[in-house]
C-alpha positions in Angstrom: 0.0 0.0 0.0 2.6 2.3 0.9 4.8 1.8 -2.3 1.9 2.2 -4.5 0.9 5.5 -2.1 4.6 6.3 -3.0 4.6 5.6 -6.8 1.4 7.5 -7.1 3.1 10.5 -5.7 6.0 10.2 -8.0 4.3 10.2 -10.9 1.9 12.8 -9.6 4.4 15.0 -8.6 6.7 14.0 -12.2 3.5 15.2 -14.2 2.7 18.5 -12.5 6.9 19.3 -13.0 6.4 18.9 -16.7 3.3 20.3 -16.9 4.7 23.4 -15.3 7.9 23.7 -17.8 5.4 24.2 -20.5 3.6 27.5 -21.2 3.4 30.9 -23.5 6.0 33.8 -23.4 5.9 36.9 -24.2 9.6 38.8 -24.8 10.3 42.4 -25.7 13.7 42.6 -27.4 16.4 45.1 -28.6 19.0 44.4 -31.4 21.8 47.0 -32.1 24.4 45.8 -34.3 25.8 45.9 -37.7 24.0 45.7 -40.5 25.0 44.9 -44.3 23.9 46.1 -48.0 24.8 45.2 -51.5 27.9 46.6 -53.8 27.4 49.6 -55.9 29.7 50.6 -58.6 30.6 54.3 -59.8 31.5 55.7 -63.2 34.7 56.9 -63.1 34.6 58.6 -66.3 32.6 61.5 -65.5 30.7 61.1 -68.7 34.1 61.7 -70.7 34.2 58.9 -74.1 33.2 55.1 -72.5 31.9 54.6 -68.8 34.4 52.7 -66.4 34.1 51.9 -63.1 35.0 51.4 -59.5 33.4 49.5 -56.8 32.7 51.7 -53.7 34.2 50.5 -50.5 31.9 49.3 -47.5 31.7 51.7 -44.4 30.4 50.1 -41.3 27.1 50.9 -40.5 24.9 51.0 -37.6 21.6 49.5 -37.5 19.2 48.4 -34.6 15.7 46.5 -34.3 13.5 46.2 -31.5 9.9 44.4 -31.1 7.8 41.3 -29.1 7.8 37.7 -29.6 4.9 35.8 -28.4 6.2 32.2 -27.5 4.9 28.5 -26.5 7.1 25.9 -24.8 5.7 22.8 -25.7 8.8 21.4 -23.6 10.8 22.1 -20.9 14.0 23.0 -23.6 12.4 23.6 -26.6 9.3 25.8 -28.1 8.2 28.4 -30.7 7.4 31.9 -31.1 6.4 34.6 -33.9 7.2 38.0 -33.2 6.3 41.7 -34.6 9.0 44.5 -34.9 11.0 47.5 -36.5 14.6 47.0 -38.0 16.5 49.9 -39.5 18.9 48.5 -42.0 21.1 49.5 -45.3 25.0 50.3 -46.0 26.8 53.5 -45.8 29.8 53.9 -48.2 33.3 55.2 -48.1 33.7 59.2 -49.7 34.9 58.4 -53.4 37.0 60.8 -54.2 38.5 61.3 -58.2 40.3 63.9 -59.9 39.9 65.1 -63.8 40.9 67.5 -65.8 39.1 69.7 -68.3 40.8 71.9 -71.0 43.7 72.0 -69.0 41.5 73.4 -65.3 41.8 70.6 -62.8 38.5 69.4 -60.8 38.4 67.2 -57.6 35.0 65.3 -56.7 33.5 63.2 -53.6 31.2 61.0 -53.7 29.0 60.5 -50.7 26.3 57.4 -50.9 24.6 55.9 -48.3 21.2 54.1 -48.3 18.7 53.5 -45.0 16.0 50.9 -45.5 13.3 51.0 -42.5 11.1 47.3 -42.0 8.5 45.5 -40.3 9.7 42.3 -39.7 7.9 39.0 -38.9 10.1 36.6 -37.4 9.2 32.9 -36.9 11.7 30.7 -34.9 12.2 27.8 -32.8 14.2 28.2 -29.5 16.0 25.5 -27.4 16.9 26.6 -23.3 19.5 23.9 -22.7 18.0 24.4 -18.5 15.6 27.0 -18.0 15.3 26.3 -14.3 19.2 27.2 -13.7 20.7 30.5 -12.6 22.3 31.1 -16.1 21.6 28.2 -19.4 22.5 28.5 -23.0 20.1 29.5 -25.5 19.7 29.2 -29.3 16.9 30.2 -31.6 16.7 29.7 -35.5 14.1 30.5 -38.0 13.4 32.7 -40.9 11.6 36.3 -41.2 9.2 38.2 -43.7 10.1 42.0 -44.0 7.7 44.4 -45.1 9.3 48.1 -46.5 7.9 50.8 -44.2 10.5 53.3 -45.9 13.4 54.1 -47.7 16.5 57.1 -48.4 18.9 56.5 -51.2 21.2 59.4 -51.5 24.2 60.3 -53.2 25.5 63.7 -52.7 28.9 65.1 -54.8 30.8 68.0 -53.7 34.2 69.4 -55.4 36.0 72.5 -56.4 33.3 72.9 -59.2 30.0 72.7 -56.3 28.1 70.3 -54.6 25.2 68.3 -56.3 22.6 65.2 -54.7 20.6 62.8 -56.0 17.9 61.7 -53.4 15.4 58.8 -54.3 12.9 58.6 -51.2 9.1 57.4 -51.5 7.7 57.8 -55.0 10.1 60.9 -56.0 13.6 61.3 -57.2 15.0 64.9 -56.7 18.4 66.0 -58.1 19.9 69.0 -57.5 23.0 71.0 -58.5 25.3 74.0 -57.2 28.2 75.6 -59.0 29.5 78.9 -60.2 27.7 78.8 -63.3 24.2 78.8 -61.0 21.7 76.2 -59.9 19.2 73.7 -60.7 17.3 70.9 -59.8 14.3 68.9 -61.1 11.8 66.4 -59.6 10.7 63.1 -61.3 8.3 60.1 -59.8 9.1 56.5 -60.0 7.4 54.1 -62.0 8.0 51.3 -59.4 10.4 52.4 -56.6 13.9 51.1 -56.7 13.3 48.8 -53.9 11.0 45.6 -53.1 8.1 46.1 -50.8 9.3 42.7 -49.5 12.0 41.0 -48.3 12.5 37.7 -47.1 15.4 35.8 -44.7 16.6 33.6 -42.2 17.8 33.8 -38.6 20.3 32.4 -36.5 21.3 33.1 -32.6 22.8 32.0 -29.9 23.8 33.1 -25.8 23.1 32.8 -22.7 19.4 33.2 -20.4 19.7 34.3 -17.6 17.0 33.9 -15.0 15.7 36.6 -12.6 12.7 35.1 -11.4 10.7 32.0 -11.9 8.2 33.7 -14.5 11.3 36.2 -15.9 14.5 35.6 -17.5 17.1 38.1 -19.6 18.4 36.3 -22.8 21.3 37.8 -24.5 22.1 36.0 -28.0 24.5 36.9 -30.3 22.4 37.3 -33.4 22.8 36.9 -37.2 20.1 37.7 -39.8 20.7 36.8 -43.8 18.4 37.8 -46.5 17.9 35.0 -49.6 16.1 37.8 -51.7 17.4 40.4 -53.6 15.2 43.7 -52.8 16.2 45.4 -55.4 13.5 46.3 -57.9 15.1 46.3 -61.4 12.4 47.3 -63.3 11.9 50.3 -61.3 11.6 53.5 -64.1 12.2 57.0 -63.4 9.5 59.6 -65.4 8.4 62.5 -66.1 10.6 65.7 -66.8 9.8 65.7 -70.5 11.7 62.5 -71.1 10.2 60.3 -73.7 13.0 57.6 -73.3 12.6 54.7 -70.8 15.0 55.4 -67.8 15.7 52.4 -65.2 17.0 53.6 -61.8 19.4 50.7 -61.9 20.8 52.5 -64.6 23.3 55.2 -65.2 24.8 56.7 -68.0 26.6 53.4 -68.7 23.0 52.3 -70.3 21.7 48.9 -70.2 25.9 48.0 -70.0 25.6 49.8 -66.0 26.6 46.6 -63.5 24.6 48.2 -61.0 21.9 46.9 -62.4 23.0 43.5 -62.2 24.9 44.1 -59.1 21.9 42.2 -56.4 21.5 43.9 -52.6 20.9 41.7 -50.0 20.0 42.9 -46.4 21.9 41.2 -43.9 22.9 42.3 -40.1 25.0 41.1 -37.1 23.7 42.6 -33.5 23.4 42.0 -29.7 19.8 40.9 -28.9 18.8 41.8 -25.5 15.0 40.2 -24.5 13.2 40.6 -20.9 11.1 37.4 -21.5 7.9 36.8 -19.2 6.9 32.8 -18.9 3.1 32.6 -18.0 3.4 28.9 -17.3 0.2 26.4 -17.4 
């Protein structure tokens, strides 16, 4: 009588332990880190007999995300989540700097580009806690997201001995704008198509350490990588208006159909420090 009083127990006492590993989570995160574009290529020539190039240098460039994941633990170690939240990506480039000479007056020029891409990302991932009851435990989570493009800036500015100039694509317009001794101008066209995809589409990696402040409330910090599989950039994407009657692609430049950038793919990618507070309501 008393063993099977004793083995009842156990297993009582074995189920409600398990039962009580299992449950939802909810975790607010924070990402700073590095984040990654595509290579862009600039004609060297400066529209003097055939275009040539030079591929800009990467600079490094800050980028950060923050948002919720809702989470189940079907398992003491392991469980799911989907989450909602903001990521500010892109690349910033080094100055390009060339000098040229024109009937016999030389000209210095500096290129400045950098691009900013702002998202909505929808993150799906599974997560192992290697012992979620311990003071500290390792963590990993993998999994893929869906972006969605809240916004975009895609600048290049030029400034010299002979003025300054920029070329801004942001939202549906594309404003360029010149200064110089001889005066100044600038026009305004639309985009038939904006340079970049609404979409984007990637997958995840991390891993670190939890760290458990409470029985409901731990403080993972995962050293996070994020790769996108899709190029965003829309190649298709024609500039009009102005009076021009000819087709002009934003990939483009004066290099025609021969430009590389047009071929040349960008793919969003970043390396940060995720920080969560996660809350466990357990069953």
């Amino acid at each position: 009588m008393k063993t099977r009083v004793l083995l009842l127990t156990l297993f009582t006492l074995i189920g409600w332990n398990a039962k009580a590993q299992k449950g939802f989570s909810v975790e607010i995160f924070a990402q700073p880190g590095l984040t990654m574009g595509g290579e862009y290529d600039v004609d060297k020539s400066n529209g003097i007999g055939n275009p040539s190039y030079d591929a800009l240098s990467k600079k490094s460039t800050v980028g950060v995300g923050a948002g919720v994941n809702m989470g189940y633990f079907f398992m003491q170690e392991v469980g799911v989540s989907v989450g909602l939240g903001y990521a500010h990506q892109g690349q910033n480039y080094k100055d390009y700097t060339q000098s040229f000479d024109v009937l016999g007056t030389s000209y210095s020029a500096t290129l400045t580009r950098t691009v900013s891409l702002n998202y909505l990302k929808i993150p799906v991932q599974i997560h192992f806690v290697s012992a979620p009851d311990k003071a500290i435990s390792f963590t990993m989570a993998a999994g893929f997201y869906v972006g969605l493009l809240l916004g975009y800036d895609d600048e290049n500015k030029g400034s010299g001995n002979f003025g300054s100039s920029s070329a801004i694509a942001k939202g549906s317009s594309y404003d360029v704008s010149s200064s110089s001794t001889f005066g100044t101008s600038s026009s305004s066209r639309t985009f038939s198509g904006k340079p970049y995809n609404s979409t984007d589409f990637g997958g995840l990696i991390g891993a670190g350490l939890q760290f458990r402040l409470s029985d409901n409330v731990s403080l993972p910090i995962m050293l996070n990588y994020q790769i996108g599989f899709s190029d965003i950039k829309n190649k298709s994407s024609v500039l009009v208006g102005n009076g021009n009657t000819t087709t002009d692609f934003y990939w483009e430049d004066q290099g025609g159909s021969s430009s590389p950038n047009k071929n040349l793919a960008f793919r969003n990618s970043m390396l940060g420090l995720m920080i969560g507070l996660k809350f466990t309501l357990k069953n």
